[in-house]
Structure formats: structure tokens, C-alpha cells
C-alpha positions, -999 to +999 in steps of 0.1 A: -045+043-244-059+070-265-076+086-234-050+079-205-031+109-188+006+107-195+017+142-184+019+151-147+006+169-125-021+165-143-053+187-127-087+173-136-119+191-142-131+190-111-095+212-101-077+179-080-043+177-093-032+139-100+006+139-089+026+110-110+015+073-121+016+051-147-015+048-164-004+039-200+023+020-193+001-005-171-021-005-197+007-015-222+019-043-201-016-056-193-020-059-232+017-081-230+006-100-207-030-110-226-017-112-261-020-149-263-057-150-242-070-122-265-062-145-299-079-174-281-104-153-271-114-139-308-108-180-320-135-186-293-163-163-311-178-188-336-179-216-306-217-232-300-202-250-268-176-223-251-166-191-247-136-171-238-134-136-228-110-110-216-122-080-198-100-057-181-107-022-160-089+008-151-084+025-121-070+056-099-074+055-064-072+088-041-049+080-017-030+095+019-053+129+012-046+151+038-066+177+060-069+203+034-090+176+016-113+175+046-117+211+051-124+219+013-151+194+018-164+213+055-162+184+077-151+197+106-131+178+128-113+155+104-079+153+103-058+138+078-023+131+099-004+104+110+013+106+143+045+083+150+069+083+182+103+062+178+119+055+211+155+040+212+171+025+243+203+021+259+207-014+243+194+001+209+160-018+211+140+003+198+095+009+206+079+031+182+042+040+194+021+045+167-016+065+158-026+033+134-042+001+142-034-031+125-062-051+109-046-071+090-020-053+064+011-062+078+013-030+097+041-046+122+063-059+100+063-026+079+066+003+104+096-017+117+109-021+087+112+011+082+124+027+111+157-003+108+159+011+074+165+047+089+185+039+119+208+006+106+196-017+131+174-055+122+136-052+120+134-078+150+149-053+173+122-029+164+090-033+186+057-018+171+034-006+197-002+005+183-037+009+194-032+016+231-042+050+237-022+055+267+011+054+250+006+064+212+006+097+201-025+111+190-036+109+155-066+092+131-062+060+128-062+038+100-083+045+068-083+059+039-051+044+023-027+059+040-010+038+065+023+031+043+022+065+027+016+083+062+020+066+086+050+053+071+066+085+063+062+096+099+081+061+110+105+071+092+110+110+098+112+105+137+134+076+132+157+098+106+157+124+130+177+098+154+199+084+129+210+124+125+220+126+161+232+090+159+258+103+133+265+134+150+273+111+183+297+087+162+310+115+142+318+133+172+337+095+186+354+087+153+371+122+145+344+126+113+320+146+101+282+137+102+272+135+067+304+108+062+289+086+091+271+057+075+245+036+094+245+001+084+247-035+099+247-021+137+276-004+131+283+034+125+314+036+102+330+063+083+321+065+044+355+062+033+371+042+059+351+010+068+370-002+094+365+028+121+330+023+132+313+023+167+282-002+171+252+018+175+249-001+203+276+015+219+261+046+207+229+044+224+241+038+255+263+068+255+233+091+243+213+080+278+240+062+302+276+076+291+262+111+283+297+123+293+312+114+259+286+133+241+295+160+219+293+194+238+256+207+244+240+179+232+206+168+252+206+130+263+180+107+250+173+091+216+135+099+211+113+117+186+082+127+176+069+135+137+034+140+123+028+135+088-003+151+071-013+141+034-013+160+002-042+182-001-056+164-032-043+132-023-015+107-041-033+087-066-025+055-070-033+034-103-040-003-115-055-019-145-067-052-136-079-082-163-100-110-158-103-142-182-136-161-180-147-193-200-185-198-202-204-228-213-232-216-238-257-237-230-257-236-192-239-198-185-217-215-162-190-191-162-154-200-149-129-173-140-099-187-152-073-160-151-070-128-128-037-105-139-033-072-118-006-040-126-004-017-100+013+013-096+010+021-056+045+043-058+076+031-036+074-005-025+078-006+011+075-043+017+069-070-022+049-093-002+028-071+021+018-052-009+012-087-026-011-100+001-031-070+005-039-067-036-044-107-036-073-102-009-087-071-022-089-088-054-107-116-039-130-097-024-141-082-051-140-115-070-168-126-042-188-093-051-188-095-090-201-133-094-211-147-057-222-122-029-258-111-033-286-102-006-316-119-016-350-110-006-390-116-006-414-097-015-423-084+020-385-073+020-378-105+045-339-116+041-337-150+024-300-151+023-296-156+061-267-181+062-234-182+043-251-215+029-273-193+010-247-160+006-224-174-012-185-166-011-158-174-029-138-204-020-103-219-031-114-238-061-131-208-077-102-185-072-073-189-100-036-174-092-040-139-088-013-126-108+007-093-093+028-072-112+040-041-103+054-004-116+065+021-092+063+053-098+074+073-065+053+102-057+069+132-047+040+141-019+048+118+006+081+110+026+091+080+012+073+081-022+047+056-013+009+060-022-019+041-006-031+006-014-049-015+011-085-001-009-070-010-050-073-046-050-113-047-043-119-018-071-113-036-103-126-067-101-162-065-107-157-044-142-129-067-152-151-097-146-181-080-162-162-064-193-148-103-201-182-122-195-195-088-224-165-098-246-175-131-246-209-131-250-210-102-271-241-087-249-237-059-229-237-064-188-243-037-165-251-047-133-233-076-105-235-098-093-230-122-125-244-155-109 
């Protein structure tokens, strides 16, 4: 706590400016949340049969760093932009066509959250199309932590850039202005009168079908296009995580009996998305820290050649993975989100290692711990 940055921007030695997080105050609530382990912990110490330890380890994360990053570093064709297209039809479905490919973080259920956020519609009337070349814009794909904080933020800057002529349709039907048109519900009201709305339904069609009724000048269609590049230095996201272990003294059988994570990835886009991808993270590098090790002879022959030999880690070794969560938006990205699908797999292995040391009072500088 003595060490932790607590002003921002904060810009390192190395000249990369950190843009906000939370670094002491996850550190604070980590040390809540282990007061009563720590005392059983310290009882543990003159124990001949068992041992308890708490270990915890600190993180940043660069996240969403954008092609300035890339050229200070002279790679030359990198690119650090997301590219979104949001389509709405007549019946206000709506298709966004995406540059990101889903592998497993929730990316559907996400993108179209967003874009219903922006245009007041339900997430199952949003259909996410990614990976097909032939339709989605151009762009980089997903890496580097920047799918919700980019790819995200584009999502929701070509859908905002509807919802503004959405508005400026309704406004022009309901006798308003555009800034007192609210979209909400499927229905475009008036801020201070509720009951005059038009369904955006209604509105949709009239943008493509019943372009007659739209206001003077304005071009038919409901589409656009945003590209969304990342900070030059990056958003950094932050996490301290803590692992509890209890070892018996004779055998070093070591059980990991409590894993507590605070993380700080910025705006929330979806609680259990973000959940699921620190729980597996944080299983993975469970499995790297005290199971996962290449084994081999002496003429460099593989002896670990079946998961039977490689070991991973399975239900019963794995103890609830506790989640909780500080956001601190940063002001780099368009909806305040940072990157996260990388955090969960970075603490583990010094959390584990740091509670097996505090146990065992020895120091421990290498993994894995089996």
C-alpha cells in the first residue's frame, strides 16, 4: 500500500501514462476480505501437522492499446482498431457485422447488448454477425484485451449514430426536439411527456419504406459504420488476487482452499460475462501454478505425453473462485471499459506461490508447485 499509485495519469519510467484504476483500494478490500484467514494463518505457524497460508499478488494489465502503441514499437502493419457496422431494418431487427471473432467470451451476448442499450430496442432482436469476411468490416480481430473496450465502443458509436437520426425521425413526428426524444422500451417518447411516443418500430420503417414522412433532406436508411482505435499507451486494467492454501507438513500435500479476486476492469458491460471470463482465467492459471508441467528425459524425449501424465486441474481441486469488483471507468475508451479476457490467468501463480512462502516460511521462486 506504501508503493501503489493513487494519483492519475500516472506516467511510469518507461514514459506510458497509466490512465485511472484502483490499485490501493483493491488492495484495501483484499485485506477485508482475508482478515479472518490471515489470524488463522499466523495461529497456524507453530503447527507440526498443518499449515495455512495466505499469499496474494498484484497486477496491471495493458489493455485496448491502440496503433500508436504498434508504431512506437516499429511493427509495421499492426493495427490497433476495431471496426463495427450496425444495420437496422424496416421491422427494427437489427445485424451488426463485426471485425471480432468469438472464442468463447460471451462476445454475442455483449455486442448486442450494447447496441439495444444505444438504440432502445431487446438484446434478442439484435443479431451479431462475426467472423465471415464477406460481410464484416475490416479490422484485427480479437486479441489483446480489447474486444469490450473496442470493439465495444465501436458497437456502440455506429449504433448511437442511429439512435441520433432515430430521434431526429420521432422528433420530427411528435412536434419535439431531438435532444427531448428518449429511446426506451421500443418506444420513442418525449422526455417530459410519456404518453406521445412512436414505436421505433414504426420509426424504422418510415426511415426505409415511408421515407415520405421523413424530415426534409434526410437520406433513407438506418446504417452505420464506426472504427474505434485504442489509446496510444493503452487502458490499464488492475486486480489483486489472493490464494489460501493448507499444507500437511509431513507429506507437502498442499490444498488450495480459498481463491478471492478484485478487479478493476473499468465499466461493467455484462456482471456475469466478466465473471466467467476471470473465473476461467483464474483457473487456468490455477492449472499452471500447481499441476501443468512438461516433463522430460534426458535425451529431451517428452514424458508427459498424455493428459494422464500432464495433469490439469479438475472440479474437486478448484474452490469457489470468489469475484469482486471496483469500477473505475476510464476516460480512453467509449464506454469506459478496459480489457479483461487476459487478467484472470496473471495472478494466480504468485498468489499461490506467495501463500505456499507464507506458510512454510521458505522462499519459492519458481512453478509449478507439485
Amino acid at each position: 500500500l506504501k508503493n501503489v499509485v493513487r494519483q492519475f495519469p500516472y506516467r511510469n519510467v518507461l514514459g506510458f501514462t497509466y490512465d485511472p484504476g484502483s490499485y490501493a483500494e483493491a488492495l484495501e478490500k483484499i485485506r477485508e476480505l482475508l482478515a479472518e484467514d490471515i489470524a488463522e494463518a499466523t495461529a497456524s505457524r507453530n503447527s507440526k501437522t498443518r499449515r495455512i497460508g495466505v499469499g496474494i499478488a498484484c497486477f496491471i494489465e495493458q489493455t485496448a492499446h491502440g496503433t500508436p502503441d504498434f508504431t512506437r514499437r516499429r511493427v509495421p502493419i499492426e493495427t490497433g482498431y476495431i471496426a463495427a457496422r450496425v444495420d437496422m431494418s424496416p421491422d427494427a431487427g437489427v445485424t451488426i457485422d463485426l471485425g471480432l471473432q468469438n472464442h468463447g467470451q460471451g462476445l454475442e451476448t455483449t455486442m448486442a447488448q450494447v447496441a439495444a442499450d444505444a438504440l432502445g430496442i431487446e438484446p434478442q432482436d439484435v443479431f451479431v454477425r462475426h467472423g465471415d469476411t464477406m460481410t464484416t468490416p475490416y479490422s484485427v480481430g480479437t486479441w489483446g484485451s480489447r474486444g469490450g473496450a473496442l470493439g465495444g465502443g465501436a458497437v456502440h458509436v455506429a449504433a448511437t449514430r442511429i439512435a441520433d437520426k432515430l430521434r431526429a425521425i420521432a422528433a420530427h413526428l411528435l412536434q419535439a426536439k431531438p435532444d427531448q426524444i428518449v429511446l426506451a422500451d421500443g418506444k420513442a417518447s418525449v422526455s417530459d411527456n410519456p404518453g406521445s411516443f412512436i414505436e421505433i418500430r414504426k420509426l424504422a420503417r418510415i426511415a426505409q419504406r415511408n421515407v415520405d414522412q421523413l424530415p426534409e433532406g434526410m437520406t433513407p436508411g438506418l446504417e452505420a459504420h464506426a472504427s474505434v482505435d485504442g489509446p496510444a499507451d493503452g487502458s490499464y486494467a488492475n486486480a489483486v488476487h489472493a490464494a489460501v492454501v493448507e499444507i500437511d507438513v509431513e507429506t507437502g500435500k498442499t490444498k488450495l482452499r480459498r481463491f478471492v479476486v478484485v478487479e478493476d476492469c473499468g465499466t461493467i458491460l455484462n456482471p456475469l460475462v466478466v465473471d466467467g471470463q476471470v473465473r476461467g482465467g483464474v483457473v487456468q492459471g490455477i492449472g499452471s501454478a500447481m499441476f501443468e508441467h512438461f516433463v522430460y528425459d534426458s535425451e529431451c524425449q517428452p514424458l508427459t505425453t498424455s493428459f494422464a501424465d500432464y495433469l490439469m486441474p479438475l472440479a474437486p481441486e478448484i474452490p469457489d473462485i470468489e469475484v469482486h469488483h471496483i469500477e473505475t471507468p476510464t476516460p480512453l475508451t467509449p464506454l469506459g471499459a478496459k480489457g479483461l479476457g487476459e487478467g484472470g490467468a496473471i495472478g494466480p501463480a504468485a498468489a499461490i506461490a506467495n501463500a505456499v512462502a507464507n506458510a512454510l516460511e521458505v522462499g519459492v521462486t519458481s512453478t509449478p508447485l507439485n
